[in-house]
C-alpha positions as CSV (number, residue, x, y, z in Angstrom):
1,X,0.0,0.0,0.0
2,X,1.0,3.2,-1.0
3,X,1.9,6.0,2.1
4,X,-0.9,9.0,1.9
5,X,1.5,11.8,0.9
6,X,-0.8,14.4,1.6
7,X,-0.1,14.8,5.1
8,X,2.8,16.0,4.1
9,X,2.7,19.9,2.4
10,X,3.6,20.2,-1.0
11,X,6.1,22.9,0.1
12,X,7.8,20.1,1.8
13,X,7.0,17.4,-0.5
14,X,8.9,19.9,-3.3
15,X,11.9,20.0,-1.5
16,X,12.1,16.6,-0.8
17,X,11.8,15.8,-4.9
18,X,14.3,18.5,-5.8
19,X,16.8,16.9,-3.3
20,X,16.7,14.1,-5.0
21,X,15.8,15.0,-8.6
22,X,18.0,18.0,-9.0
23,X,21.2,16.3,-8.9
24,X,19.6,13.7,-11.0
25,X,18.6,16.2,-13.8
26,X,22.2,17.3,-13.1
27,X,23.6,13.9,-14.1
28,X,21.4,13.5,-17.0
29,X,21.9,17.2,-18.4
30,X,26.0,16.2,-18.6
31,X,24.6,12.8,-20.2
32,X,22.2,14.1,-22.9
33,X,22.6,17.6,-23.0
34,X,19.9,20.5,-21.2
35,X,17.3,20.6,-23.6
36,X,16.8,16.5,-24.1
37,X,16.9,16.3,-20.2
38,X,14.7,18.8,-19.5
39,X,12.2,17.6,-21.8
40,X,12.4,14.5,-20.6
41,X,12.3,15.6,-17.4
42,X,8.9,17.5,-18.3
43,X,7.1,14.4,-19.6
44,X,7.3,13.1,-16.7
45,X,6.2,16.0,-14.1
46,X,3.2,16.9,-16.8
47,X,2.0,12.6,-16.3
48,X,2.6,13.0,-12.8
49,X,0.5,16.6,-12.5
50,X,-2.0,15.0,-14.5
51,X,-2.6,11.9,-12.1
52,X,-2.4,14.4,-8.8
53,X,-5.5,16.7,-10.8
54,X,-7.5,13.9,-11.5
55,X,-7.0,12.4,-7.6
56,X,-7.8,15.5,-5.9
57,X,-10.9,15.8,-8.4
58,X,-11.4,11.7,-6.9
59,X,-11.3,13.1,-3.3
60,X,-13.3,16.1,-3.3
61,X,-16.3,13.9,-4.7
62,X,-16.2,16.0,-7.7
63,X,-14.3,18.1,-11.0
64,X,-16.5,21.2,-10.8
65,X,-14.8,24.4,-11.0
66,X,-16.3,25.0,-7.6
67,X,-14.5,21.7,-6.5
68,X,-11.1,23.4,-8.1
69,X,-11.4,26.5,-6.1
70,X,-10.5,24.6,-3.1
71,X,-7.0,24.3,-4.5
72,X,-5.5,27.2,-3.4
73,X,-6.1,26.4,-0.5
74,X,-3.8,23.1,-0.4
75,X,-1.2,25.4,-2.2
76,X,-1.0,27.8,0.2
77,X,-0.1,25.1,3.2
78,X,2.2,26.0,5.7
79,X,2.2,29.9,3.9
80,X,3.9,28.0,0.8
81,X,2.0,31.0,-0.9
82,X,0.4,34.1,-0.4
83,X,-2.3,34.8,-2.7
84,X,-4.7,38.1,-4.0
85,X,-7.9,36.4,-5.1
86,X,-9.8,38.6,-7.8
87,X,-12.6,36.2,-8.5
88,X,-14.1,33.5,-8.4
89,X,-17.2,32.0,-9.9
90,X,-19.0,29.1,-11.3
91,X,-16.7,29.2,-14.5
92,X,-13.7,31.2,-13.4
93,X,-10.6,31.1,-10.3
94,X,-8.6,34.2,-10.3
95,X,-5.8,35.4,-8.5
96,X,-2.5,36.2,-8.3
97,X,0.6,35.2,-5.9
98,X,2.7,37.6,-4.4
99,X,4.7,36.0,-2.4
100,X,5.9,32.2,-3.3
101,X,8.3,30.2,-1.2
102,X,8.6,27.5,-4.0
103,X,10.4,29.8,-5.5
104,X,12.7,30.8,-2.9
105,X,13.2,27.1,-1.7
106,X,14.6,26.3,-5.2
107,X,17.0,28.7,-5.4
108,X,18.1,28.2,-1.4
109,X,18.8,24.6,-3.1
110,X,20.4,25.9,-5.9
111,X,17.9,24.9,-8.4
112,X,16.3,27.9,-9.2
113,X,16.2,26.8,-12.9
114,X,14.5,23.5,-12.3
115,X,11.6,25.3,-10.4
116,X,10.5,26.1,-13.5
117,X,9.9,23.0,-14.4
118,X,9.4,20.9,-11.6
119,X,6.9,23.1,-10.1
120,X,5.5,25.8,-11.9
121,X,4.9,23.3,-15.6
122,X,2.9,21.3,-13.2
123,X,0.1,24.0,-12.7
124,X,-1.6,23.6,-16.0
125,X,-1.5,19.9,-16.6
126,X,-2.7,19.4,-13.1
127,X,-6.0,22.1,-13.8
128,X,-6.4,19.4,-16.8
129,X,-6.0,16.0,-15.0
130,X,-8.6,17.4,-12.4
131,X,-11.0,18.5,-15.0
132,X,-10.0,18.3,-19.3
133,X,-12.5,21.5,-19.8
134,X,-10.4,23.7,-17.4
135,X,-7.5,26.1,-19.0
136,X,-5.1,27.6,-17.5
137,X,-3.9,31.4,-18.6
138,X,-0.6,32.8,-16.7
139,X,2.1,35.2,-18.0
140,X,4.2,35.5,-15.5
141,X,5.8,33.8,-12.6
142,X,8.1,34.9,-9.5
143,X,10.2,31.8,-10.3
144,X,11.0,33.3,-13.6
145,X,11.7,36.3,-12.2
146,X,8.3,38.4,-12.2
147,X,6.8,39.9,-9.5
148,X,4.2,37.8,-8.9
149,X,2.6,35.2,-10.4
150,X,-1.1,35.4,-12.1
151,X,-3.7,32.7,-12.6
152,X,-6.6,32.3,-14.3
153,X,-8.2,29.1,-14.7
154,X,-11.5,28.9,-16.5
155,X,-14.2,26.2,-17.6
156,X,-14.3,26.5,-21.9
157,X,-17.9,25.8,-23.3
């Protein structure tokens, strides 16, 4: 039987993957090269993001958009995040993060590059594993060196 991770925060679970996957991404990147690494690096968090959407949709009885605004919620555990919400609605979640220790934890580690990809890529895929009619919009993010990062995820037609 597999442990319940989720009594662990994902600010915590995060730095116990890139522990472990950063110098793994390290060893690869020498093997293959950056760009083949990361990509394959990326197929593999965008699966894995998938799975997590689709179980969280599994636990909360339901894939709603009202289901997915309980999400920030689980994101912002143990002040991983401080968020500015500007709506939400039946079809719509809103907000923007102004203050994100992901990001900061990465680059404490030395990874700040990987954060990219090992948390931020996950956002979308996992909006889509916990509901295919969701999209995600965001232009910019504090790991890549905005000053904040804004959401919007909305239910297409």
């Amino acid at each position: 039987m597999a442990a319940d991770l989720t009594k662990i925060e994902l600010l915590t679970r995060r730095e116990i993957e890139a522990r472990t996957a950063g110098p793994l991404i390290e060893q690869f990147t020498q093997a293959m090269g950056k760009d083949k690494a990361l990509a394959e690096v990326d197929k593999v968090v965008q699966r894995l993001a998938e799975e997590a959407g689709a179980q969280f949709a599994q636990a909360l009885g339901g894939n709603t958009m009202e289901h997915f605004h309980k999400a920030p919620e689980i994101w912002k555990q143990g002040g991983a995040l401080e968020i500015e919400l500007e709506q939400m609605d039946k079809d719509k979640l809103v907000f923007k993060v102004t203050r994100c220790r992901y990001a900061e934890m990465y680059r404490d580690l030395g990874y700040e590059e990987l954060g990219q990809v090992l948390s931020c890529g996950r956002d979308a895929a996992f909006a889509k594993g916990f509901n295919p009619g969701i999209q995600m919009t965001r232009t910019t993010t504090i790991m890549s060196g905005g000053p904040y990062c804004d959401f919007k995820f909305e239910l297409g037609s």
